[in-house]
N, C-alpha and C positions, 0 to 999 in steps of 0.2 A: 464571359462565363455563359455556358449552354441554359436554357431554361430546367429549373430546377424548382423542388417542392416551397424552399423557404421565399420563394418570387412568386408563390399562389399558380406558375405556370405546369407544366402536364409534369407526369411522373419522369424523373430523371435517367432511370432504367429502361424507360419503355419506347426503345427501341434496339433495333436489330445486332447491333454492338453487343447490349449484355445476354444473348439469347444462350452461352454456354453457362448459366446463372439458373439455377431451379428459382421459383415464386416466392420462396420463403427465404431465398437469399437475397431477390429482389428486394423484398420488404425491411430484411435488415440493411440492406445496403441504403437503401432513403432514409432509415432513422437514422443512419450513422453520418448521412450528406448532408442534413438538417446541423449538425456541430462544426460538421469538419469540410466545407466547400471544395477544399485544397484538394483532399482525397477525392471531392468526386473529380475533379478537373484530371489527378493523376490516372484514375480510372481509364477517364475517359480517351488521354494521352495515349496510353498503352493499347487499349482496344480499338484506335486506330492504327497502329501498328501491323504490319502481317508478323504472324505467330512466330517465326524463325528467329526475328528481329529483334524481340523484346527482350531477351536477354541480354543483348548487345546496350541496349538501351538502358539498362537497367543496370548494367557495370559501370558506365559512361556517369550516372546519376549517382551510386553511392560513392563513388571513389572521389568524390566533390562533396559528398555530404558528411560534415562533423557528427560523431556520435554524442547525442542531444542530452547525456548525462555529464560532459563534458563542458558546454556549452552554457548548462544551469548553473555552473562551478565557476565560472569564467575562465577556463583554462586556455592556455593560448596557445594557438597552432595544434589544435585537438588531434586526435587521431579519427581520421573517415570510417563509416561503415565499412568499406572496404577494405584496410587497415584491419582493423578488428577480425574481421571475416581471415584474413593471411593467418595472423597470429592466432588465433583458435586451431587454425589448420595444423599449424606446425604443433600445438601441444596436443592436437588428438593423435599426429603421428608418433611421440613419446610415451603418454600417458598408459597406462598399467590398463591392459584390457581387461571387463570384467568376467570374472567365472561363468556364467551364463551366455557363451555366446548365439546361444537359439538356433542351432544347427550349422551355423555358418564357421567355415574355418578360420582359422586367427588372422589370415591373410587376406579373408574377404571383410569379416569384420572390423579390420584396420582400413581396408577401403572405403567401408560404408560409414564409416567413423568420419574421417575426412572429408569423405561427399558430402556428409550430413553440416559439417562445421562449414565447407565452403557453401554453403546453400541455403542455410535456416534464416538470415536473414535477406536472402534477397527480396524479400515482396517490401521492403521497408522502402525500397526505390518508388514504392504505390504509397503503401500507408504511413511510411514516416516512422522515423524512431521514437518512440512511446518510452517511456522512464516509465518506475512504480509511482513516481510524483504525482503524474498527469493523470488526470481527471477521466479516466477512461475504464469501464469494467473489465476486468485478466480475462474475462471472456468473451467480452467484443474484441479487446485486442487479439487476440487466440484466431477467433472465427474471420478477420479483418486478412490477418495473416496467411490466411488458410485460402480467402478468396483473392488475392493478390498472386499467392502462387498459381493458385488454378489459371489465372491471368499468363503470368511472364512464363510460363512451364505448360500454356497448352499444348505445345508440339514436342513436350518431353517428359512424361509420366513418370519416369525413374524419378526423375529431381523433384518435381511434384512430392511423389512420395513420401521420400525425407522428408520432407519438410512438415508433410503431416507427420510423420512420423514424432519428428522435434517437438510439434503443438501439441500429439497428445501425452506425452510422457509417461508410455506404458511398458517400454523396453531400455533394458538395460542399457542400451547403448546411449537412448537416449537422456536414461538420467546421469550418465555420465559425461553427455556434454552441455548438458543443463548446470550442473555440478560448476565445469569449467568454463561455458559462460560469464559467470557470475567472478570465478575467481581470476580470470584474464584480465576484470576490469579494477579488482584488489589487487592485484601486480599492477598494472597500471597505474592504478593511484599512488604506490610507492614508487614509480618510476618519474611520475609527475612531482611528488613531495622532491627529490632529488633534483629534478630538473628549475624546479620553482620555489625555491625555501621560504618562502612566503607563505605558502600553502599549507607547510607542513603541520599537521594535528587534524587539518581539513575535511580530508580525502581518504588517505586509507581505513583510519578509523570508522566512518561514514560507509563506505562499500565494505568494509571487512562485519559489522554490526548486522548490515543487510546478508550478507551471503552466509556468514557460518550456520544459523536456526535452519535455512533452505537446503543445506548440504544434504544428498543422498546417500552417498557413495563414500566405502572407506578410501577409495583413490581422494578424492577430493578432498579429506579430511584430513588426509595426511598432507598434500599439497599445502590448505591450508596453514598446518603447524611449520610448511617450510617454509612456508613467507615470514611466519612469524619470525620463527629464527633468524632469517637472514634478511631481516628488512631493512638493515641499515647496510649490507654489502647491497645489496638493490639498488636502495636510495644513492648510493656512492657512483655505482656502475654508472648510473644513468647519467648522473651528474657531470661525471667525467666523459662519458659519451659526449655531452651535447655539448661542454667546452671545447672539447677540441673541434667537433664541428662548425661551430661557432667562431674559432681561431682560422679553420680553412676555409669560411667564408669571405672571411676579414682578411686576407691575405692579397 
């Protein structure tokens, strides 16, 4: 590990690496080095990288990495950040656009929907996937995320973008996949109760308690009532998925 503030040695930012970082991002980035050493090492990893590359790197890293609410659960054979990242994709290509599309046509709006689902969590490849558990302020994690893109997305500003866009949550589009975020990972939980009958009373309940009080959007809400409905053809589907995969491994 590079010299860093909690070693009493120089400031950790202060060199030529984090110079696309204003001072006062500086300043948050060593308070936040001071908890989290990992992050700054992931920092540091990426900013040696040339710019083009870090996306590459950065696919490479969540598609290995379990999403860490999974992980808390003991669930086994979790789904990756990247995993996650797919299946959000495909439900923002479904999902009921909202009335407000802010200029943009249905067709572009449904594009930006998608970019935005395949993209929100890439800087998680820097700062790590963060649960509501973890001891960490929505708004360090928020501004952590924000500077992680600025990271893997300097040589692509669109995707940048999004992704603030995702942090701040001031368009519809975006509280509509903030919405399904949340309930990607309540399907999942009933995918998981199926898959793992041990679990069951665990999980869904736990993420479904969390998501519905956060829900924005009448899409979402109604989503929600279908889970409910069909929790147990869910629970079933999955179930019978993984048996027979489990049968054509064993073969």
């Amino acid at each position: 590990m590079r010299d860093s503030l909690i070693y009493g040695g120089p400031m950790r930012t202060d060199h030529d690496r984090y110079g696309l970082f204003h001072a006062e991002d500086k300043q948050f980035l060593e308070r936040i080095f001071v908890d989290h050493p990992d992050i700054a090492d992931s920092f540091d990893e990426f900013l040696d990288l040339p710019p083009a590359s870090r996306y590459d790197r950065a696919h490479e890293i969540l598609m290995e990495l379990p999403r860490a609410g999974w992980v808390q659960r003991q669930v086994k054979d979790p789904e990756s950040v990247w995993d996650h990242l797919i299946e959000l994709a495909h439900m923002a290509r479904e999902v009921e656009l909202p009335a407000d599309l802010q200029g943009l046509t249905k067709a572009a709006a449904r594009q930006r929907l998608v970019a935005m689902a395949l993209n929100h969590d890439i800087p998680e490849a820097i700062v790590k996937d963060f649960t509501p558990t973890c001891r960490i302020a929505p708004e360090d994690k928020e501004q952590l995320e924000r500077l992680g893109a600025r990271v893997i997305f300097e040589s692509n500003p669109d995707a940048r973008g999004l992704v603030d866009e995702y942090c701040a949550q001031k368009t519809p589009l975006s509280h509509l996949l903030h919405d399904f975020d949340k309930l990607a990972a309540v399907q999942k939980a009933l995918q998981y109760e199926g898959i793992y009958p041990e679990k069951r009373g665990r999980l869904y309940e736990n993420f479904r308690e969390y998501a519905i009080p956060r829900l924005k959007t009448e899409q979402g809400r109604d989503f929600a009532q279908r889970l409910d409905t069909g929790a147990e053809v869910i629970r079933g589907a999955a179930r019978a998925e993984f048996m027979n995969q489990k049968t054509g491994r064993e073969i």
